[in-house]
N, C-alpha and C positions, 0 to 999 in steps of 0.2 A: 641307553643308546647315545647319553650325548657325552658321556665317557671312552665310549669308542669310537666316533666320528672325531673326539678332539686330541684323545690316544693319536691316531693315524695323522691328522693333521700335525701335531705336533712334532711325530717324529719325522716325516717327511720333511720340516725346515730344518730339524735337527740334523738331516741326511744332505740337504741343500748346503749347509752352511760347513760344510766339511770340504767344499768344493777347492777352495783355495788353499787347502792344504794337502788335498788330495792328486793336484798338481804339482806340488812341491814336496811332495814324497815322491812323487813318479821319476822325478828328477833326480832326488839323491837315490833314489833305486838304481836308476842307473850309470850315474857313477859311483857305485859302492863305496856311498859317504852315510848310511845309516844304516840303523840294526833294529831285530824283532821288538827288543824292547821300549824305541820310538816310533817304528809303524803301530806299533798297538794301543797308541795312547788314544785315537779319535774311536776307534770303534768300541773304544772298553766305555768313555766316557757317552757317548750317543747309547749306549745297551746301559747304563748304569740310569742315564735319564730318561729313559722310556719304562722302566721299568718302575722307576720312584713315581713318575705321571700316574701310573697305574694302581697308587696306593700301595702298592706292593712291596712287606717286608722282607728283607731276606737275611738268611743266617747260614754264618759257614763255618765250617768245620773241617780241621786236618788236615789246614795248609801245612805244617810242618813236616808232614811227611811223603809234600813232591820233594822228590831227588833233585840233582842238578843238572842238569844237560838233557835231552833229546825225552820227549818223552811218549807215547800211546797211553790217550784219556779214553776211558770206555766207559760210557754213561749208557742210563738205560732215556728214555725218551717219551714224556708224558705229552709236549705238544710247543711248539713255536719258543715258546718264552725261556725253552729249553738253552737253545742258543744264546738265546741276551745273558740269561744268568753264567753262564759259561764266560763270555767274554766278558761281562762286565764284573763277576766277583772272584773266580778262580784267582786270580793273582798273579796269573803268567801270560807270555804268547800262544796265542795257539792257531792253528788251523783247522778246519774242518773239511769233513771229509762229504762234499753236497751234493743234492740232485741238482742235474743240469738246468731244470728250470729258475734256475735261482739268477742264471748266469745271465736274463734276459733283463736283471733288474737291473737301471744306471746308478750309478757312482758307488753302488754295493757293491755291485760286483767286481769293480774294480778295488775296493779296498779290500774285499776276501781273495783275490789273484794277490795284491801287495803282503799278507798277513798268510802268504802258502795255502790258501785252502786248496782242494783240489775238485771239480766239476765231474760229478759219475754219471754216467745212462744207463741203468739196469736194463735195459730193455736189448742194448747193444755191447753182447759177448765180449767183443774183441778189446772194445773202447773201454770196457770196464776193466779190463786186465791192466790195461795200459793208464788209469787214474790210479789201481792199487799200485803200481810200481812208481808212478810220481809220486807217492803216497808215502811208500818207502823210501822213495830216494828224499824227500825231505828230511823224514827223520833221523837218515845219515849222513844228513847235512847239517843238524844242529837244530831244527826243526818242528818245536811238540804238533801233533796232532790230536784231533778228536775223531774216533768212529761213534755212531750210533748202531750195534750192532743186532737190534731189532730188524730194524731194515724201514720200521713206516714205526708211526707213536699207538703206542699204547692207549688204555684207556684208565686215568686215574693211577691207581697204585700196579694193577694190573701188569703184567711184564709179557710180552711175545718171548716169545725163543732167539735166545741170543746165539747167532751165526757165526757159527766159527769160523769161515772161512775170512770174516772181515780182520781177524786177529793177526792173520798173515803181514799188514804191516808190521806191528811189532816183532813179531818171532821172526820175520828176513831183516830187521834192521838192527835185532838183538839188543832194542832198547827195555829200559822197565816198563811196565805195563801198569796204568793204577785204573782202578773201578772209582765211578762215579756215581752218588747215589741222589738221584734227584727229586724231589717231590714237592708239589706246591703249584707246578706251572700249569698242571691240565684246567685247573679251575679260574683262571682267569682268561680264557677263551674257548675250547675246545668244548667244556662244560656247556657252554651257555650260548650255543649255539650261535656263537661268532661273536656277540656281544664280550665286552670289557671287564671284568670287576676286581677288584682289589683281590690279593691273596697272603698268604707267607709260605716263603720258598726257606725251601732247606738243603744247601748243596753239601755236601758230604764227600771229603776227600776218602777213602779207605785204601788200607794198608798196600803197597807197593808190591807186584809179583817182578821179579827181577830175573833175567836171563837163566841165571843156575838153576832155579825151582822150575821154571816154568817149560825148558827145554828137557827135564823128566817124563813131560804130560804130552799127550798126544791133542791136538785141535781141537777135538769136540771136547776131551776134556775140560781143558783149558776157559772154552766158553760157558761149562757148567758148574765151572766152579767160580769165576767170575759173577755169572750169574746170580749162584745160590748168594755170595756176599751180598749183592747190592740188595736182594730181594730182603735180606737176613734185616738189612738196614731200614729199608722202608717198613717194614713189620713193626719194627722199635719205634718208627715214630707212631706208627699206628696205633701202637699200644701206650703211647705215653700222651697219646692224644685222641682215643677212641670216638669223639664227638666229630672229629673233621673226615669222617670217610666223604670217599667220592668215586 
């Protein structure tokens, strides 16, 4: 308990103390005097420190084979810390594709607005067309995005059915598409009934589906074969680590 009371405490200054820079990004945002790769500097370093607080090793794999330019990240989604590791170890910009509730949090959410995320209401038809087309239009803007194409987290290695229809970013903005293979976050909160504890996270870049292959394949394809990768992935750790099921 007093790792999770001082988790929270900690990253909450951590989030305070952005404050002043988070005004002076707002600024060069708008007179387009800075670019992705300087808005992302405060939120990759507050996710990189919240997550070391947490005892939490992490290890990555197959940065070499993001592409250059605009991209669609499809991770599958064990639970919260999912996010931190994304922004703080991927290596790039990115944006994420969020529930609205998120949008109520201060000074976050204005840094996820500054770093393109975009705010969805599953609940409401219309509005949620009009986040996937922001969605799109960032990443033909130059833009990477993240979907979590589950739609809610998993449990453990566990994977829901991955929704093809969230892939429609990518395939209308005819960017490469990479899977995301995550594992390690569910047990450091989701596990243990809200509670803290240290873990090791493994984020796992896999191979790139790029316009030409992937415009072959019909939607649901696409998210089944996505799918099978990431799953393919997390099995191998499973199997090179059979003691840490969860």
């Amino acid at each position: 308990m007093l790792r999770t009371v001082g988790t929270y405490i900690y990253a909450a200054f951590l989030v305070i103390g952005t404050v002043f820079n988070l005004q002076k990004s707002k600024k060069l945002v708008a007179k387009k005097q800075t670019n992705d790769e300087q808005l992302f500097v405060e939120p990759k370093h507050v996710s990189r420190k919240v997550i070391e607080y947490t005892g939490t090793d992490v290890h990555v794999k197959g940065q070499e084979k993001i592409p250059d330019g605009a991209v669609l990240y499809v991770a599958n989604h064990q639970g919260l810390f999912d996010i931190l590791t994304i922004l703080g170890y991927l290596g790039k910009p990115v944006g994420f594709i969020a529930k609205k509730e998120i949008k109520r949090l201060p000074i976050i959410s204005t840094w996820m607005e500054l770093i393109h995320c975009v705010f969805i209401d599953r609940a409401d038809r219309r509005q949620s067309i009009r986040a996937i087309q922001q969605g799109t239009n960032n990443l033909k803007n130059g833009h990477s995005m993240v979907i979590f194409p589950e739609g809610t987290r998993g449990e453990g290695r566990e994977i829901n059915e991955f929704k093809a229809g969230s892939f429609r970013l990518g395939t209308k903005a005819n960017v490469p598409i990479v899977p995301l293979a995550i594992d390690g976050t569910y047990p450091i909160l989701e596990a243990n009934g809200g509670r803290i504890k240290s873990s090791t996270i493994s984020l796992t870049i896999l191979d790139p589906i790029y316009p030409e292959k992937y415009n072959e394949w019909k939607s649901k394809e696409l998210a089944v074969k996505v799918q099978e990768e990431v799953e393919a992935n997390l099995l191998e750790i499973q199997q090179r680590a059979p003691q840490e099921i969860y």
